[in-house]
N, C-alpha and C positions, 0 to 999 in steps of 0.2 A: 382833261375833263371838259371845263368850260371852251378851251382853246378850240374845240374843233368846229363850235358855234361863231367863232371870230372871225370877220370877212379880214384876206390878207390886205385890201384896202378900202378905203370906205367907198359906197354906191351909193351915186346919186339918183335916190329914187322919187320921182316925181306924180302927184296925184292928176289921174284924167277921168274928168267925172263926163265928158262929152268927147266928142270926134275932133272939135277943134282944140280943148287940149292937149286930147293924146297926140294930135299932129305938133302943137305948140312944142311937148315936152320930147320931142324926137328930134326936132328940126335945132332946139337947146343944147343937144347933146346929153342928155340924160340917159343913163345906165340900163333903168328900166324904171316902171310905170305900173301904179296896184290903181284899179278902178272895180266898179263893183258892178252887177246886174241886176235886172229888178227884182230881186229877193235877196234876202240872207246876206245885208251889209248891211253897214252904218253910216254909210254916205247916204245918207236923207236928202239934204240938198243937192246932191249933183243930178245929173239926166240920168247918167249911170247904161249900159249896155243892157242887150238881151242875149240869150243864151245863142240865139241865130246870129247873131255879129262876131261870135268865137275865134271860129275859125279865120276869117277873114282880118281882124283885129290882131292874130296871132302871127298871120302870114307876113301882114305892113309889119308887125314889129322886130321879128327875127329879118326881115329883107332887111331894116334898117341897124342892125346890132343892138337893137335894143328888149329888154325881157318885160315878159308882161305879169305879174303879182295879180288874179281876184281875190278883191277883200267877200270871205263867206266870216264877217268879223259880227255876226251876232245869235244872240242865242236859239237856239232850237229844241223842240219840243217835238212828244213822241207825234202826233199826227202831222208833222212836218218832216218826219226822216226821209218819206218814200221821194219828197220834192229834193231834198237837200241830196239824197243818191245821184239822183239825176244832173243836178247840176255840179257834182261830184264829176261824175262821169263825163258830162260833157266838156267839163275844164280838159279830163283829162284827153279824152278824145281831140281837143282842139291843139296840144300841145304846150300847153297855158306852163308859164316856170315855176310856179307854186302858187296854190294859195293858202290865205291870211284867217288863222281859225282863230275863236274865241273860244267859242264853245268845247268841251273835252269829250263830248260824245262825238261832236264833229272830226274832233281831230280821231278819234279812233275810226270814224264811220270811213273816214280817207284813208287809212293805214289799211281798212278793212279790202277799202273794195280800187284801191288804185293806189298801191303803196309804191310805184314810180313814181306818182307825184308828190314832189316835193311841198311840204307843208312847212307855215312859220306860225312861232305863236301871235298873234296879237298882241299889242299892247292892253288892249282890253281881256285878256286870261288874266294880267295882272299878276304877272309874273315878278318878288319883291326880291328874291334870296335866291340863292344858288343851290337850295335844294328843291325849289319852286322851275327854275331854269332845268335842272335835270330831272325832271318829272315831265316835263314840256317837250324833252326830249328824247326820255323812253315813250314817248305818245307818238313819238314818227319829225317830232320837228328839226330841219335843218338848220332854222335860225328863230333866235326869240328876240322880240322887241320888250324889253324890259318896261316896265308900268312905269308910265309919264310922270308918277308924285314921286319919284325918287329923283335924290338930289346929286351932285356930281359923286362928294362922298360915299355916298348909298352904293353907285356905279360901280364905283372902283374896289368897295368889298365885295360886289359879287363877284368883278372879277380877280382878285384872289384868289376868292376860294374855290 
């Protein structure tokens, strides 16, 4: 159940909030790299991409073995779906390896209209329990980031169960 959400080893994934990050975290050797664009993240502080940098951001990272994660890790509301479509779709158009939802309409709005792309939950869904995780995952998710307030203990029952 849980098992098929467990990477067979761990990724080391690195944040690029600017162009000399994303280079920083390629050149490191990092697995792959979640940065966000200017909407629908929670990287506040970084420079963060535009949706016209996609493609070309997507190109440098597969040339270099490395995958590219957008965080769309914040909530959205109904006069906001027809934007968050769009950059739905451009992720997908761009090749992008998943991204990073919070929001549950989100993750269905990506299941809806580009269910090749692969989606994870955020730690911000706040995902606690393993029937939280499998709910996350009948939504389209490949992998859940479990909620940051849980403790090693907490961990290790979810994955039990």
């Amino acid at each position: 159940m849980l098992g098929a959400l467990m990477p067979s080893r761990p990724e080391v994934l690195a944040p690029a909030g600017d162009r000399a990050s994303l280079n920083a975290a390629v050149r490191a050797g990092a697995d792959a790299v979640y940065f966000g664009l200017q909407s629908f993240n929670a990287r506040a502080r970084a420079q963060n991409f535009s949706e016209g940098d996609l493609g070309e951001i997507m190109r440098f990272l597969h040339e270099n073995g490395t995958k590219g994660y957008v965080a769309l890790n914040t909530l959205a509301f109904d006069a906001e779906l027809p934007a968050v479509e769009r950059v739905i779709r451009a992720c997908a158009a761009a090749g992008v390896d998943a991204v990073i939802v919070q929001d549950l309409g989100v993750a269905k709005l990506c299941q809806a209209i580009a269910p090749a792309l692969p989606m994870h939950a955020s730690t911000q869904m706040t995902c606690t329990d393993a029937a939280a995780v499998n709910y996350a995952k009948a939504l389209g998710a490949k992998r859940v980031v479990l909620a940051r307030e849980l403790s090693l203990d907490d961990i290790a029952a979810v994955r039990k169960s």
